[in-house]
C-alpha positions as CSV (number, residue, x, y, z in Angstrom):
1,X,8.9,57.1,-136.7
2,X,6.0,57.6,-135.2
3,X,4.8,60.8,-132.8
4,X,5.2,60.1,-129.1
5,X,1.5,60.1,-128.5
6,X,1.2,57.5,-130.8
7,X,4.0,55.5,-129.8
8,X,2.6,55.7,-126.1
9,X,-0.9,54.3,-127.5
10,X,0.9,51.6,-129.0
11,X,3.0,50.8,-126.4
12,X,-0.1,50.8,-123.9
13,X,-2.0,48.0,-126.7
14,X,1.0,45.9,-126.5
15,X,0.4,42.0,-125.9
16,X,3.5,40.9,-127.5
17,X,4.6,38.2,-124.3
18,X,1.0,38.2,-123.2
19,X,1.5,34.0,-124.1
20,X,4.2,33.8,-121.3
21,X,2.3,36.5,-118.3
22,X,0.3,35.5,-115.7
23,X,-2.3,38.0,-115.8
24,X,-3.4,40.0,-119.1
25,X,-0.7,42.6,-120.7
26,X,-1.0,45.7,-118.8
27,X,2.1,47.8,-119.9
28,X,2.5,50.5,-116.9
29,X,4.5,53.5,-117.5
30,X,4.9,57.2,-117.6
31,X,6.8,59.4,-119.9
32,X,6.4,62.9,-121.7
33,X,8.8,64.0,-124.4
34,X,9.2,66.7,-121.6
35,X,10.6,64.6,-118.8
36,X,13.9,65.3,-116.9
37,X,14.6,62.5,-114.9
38,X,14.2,59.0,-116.0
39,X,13.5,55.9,-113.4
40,X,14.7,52.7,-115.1
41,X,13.2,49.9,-113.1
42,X,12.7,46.0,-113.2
43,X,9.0,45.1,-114.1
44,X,5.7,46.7,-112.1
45,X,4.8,44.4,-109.4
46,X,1.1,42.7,-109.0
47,X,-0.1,46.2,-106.7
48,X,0.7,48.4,-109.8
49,X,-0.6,45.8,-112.1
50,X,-4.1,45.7,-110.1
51,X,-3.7,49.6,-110.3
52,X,-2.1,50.5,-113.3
53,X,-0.2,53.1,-111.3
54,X,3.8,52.5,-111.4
55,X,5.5,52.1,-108.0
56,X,2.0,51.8,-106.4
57,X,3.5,49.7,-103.5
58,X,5.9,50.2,-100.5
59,X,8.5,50.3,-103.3
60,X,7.8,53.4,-104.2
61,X,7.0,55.2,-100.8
62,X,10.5,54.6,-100.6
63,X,11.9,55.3,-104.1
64,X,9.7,58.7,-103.5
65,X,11.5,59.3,-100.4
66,X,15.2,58.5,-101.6
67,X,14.3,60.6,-104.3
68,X,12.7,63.5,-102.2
69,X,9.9,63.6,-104.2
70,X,6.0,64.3,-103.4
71,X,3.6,62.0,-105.2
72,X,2.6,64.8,-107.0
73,X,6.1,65.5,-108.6
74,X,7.3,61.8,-108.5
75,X,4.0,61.3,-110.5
76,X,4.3,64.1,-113.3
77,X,5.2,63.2,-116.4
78,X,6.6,66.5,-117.6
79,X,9.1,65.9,-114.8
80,X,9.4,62.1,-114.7
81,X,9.3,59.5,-117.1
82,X,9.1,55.7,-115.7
83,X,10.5,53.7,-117.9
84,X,11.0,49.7,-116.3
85,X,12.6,47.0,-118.3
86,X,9.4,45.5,-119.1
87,X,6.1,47.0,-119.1
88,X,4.0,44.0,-117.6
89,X,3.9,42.0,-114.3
90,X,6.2,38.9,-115.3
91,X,5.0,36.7,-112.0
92,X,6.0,35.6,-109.1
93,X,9.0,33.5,-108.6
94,X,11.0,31.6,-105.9
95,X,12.3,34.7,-104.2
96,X,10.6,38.0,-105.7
97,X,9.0,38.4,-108.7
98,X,10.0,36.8,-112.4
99,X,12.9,38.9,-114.7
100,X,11.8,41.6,-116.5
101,X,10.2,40.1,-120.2
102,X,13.0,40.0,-122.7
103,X,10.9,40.4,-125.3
104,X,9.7,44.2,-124.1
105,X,12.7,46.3,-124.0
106,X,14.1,45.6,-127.5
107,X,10.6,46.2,-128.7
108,X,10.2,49.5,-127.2
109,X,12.6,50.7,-125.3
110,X,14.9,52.3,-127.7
111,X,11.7,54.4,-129.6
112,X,10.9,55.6,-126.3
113,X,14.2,56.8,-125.1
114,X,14.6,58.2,-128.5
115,X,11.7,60.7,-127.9
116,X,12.1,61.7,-124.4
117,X,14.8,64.0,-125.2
118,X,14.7,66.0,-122.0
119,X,16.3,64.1,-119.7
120,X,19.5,65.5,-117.5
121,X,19.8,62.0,-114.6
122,X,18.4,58.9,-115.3
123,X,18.3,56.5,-111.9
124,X,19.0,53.3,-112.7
125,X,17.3,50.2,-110.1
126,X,18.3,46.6,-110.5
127,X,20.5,44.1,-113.0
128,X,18.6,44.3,-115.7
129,X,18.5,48.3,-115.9
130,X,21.9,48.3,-115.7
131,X,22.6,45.8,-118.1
132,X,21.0,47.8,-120.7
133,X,22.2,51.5,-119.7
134,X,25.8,50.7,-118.7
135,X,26.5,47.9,-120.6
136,X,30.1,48.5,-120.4
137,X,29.6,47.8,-116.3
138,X,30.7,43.7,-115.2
139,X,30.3,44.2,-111.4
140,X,27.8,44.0,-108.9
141,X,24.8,46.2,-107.6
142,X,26.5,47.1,-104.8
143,X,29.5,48.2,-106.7
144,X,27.6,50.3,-109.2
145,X,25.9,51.9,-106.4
146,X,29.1,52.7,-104.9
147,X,30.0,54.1,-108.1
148,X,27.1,56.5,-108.2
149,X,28.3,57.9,-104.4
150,X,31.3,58.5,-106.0
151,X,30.2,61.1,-108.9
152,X,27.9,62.1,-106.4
153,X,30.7,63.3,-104.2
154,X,32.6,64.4,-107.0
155,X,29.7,66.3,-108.5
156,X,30.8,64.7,-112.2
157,X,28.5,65.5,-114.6
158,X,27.7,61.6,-114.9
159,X,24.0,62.0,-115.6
160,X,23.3,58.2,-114.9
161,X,23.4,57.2,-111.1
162,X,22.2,53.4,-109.8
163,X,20.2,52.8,-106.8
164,X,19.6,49.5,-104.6
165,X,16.3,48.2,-105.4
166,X,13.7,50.2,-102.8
167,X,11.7,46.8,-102.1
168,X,10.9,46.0,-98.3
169,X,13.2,42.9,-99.2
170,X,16.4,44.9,-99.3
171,X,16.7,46.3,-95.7
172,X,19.3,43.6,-95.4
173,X,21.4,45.5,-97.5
174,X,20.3,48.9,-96.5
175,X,21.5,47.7,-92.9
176,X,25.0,46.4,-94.0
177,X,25.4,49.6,-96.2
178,X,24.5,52.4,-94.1
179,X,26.3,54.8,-96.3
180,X,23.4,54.2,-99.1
181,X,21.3,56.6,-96.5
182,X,23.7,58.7,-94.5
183,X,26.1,60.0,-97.5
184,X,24.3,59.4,-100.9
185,X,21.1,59.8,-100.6
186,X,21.3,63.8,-99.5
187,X,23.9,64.0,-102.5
188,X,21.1,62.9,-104.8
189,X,17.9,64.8,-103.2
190,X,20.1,68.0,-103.8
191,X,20.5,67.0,-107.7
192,X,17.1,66.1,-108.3
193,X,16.3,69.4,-106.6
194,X,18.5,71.5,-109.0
195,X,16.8,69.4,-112.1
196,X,12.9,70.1,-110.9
């Protein structure tokens, strides 16, 4: 197995599904063998691809504030790894951007998660994120988020919790499910405090 610098220098070269991307491969993420809280994401989006900076959009002023983290801590690697489903912009698509890769995640993914021993939450955003780190879970979004209020509320030691995704698209949802804000959200800013 190879160190976790290493790894990350290999991951960061990768052009496996650069034959099916609309731009150059330009994996974007953050980790440190260190981290304590892991985002597990979708796919960056073209403003963090122009960047290279994860959650450089209005996706992540959001995230940042659901989370109640600063830039500065949301952007620390010894305190936050971001691991999305696939490294690369995928495109655009009819209504958002394309699926996460398929190819990435099974490449990666595992090594990574192997190394970054550290963590005590991991925040799970979006279908394909949950597919992979509660595979055992057949419902909806909405459901798994009303799951995480739950062991919120019932301060389990469940160290996985799933979030709507933060995008500008979903204040639909954040309208119809004004609980999201008013009763989970300060349940999980006071556990992220405790873990930073």
């Amino acid at each position: 197995m190879a160190n976790f610098s290493t790894l990350m220098q290999q991951v960061r070269q990768c052009s496996l599904c650069q034959d099916n991307l609309p731009l150059l491969a330009k994996p974007i993420l953050q980790a440190s063998v260190n981290a304590k809280i892991l985002i597990a994401g979708q796919a960056p989006g073209v403003k963090a691809h122009n960047s290279g900076v994860p959650f450089d959009d209005a996706s992540g002023k959001r995230l940042r504030q659901w989370l109640g983290l600063n830039s500065e801590q949301f952007y620390n690697p010894e305190l936050i790894a971001i691991l999305p489903m696939g490294f690369c912009y995928p495109g655009k698509g009819k209504s958002g951007d394309l699926a996460p890769r398929p190819e990435c995640a099974p490449a990666w993914r595992q090594q990574l998660l192997d190394q970054i021993s550290q963590i005590k939450l991991t925040v799970i955003i979006g279908q394909y994120a949950i597919k992979w780190h509660k595979p055992q879970f057949k419902g909806t979004v909405t459901a798994a988020v009303e799951q995480s209020l739950q062991q919120l509320a019932d301060d389990s030691d469940n160290n996985t919790l799933v979030l709507p995704h933060p995008s500008p698209r979903n204040n639909i949802w954040l309208k119809k499910h004004l609980w999201f804000e008013q009763q989970l959200l300060p349940l999980l800013q006071k556990k992220i405090s405790q873990l930073i």
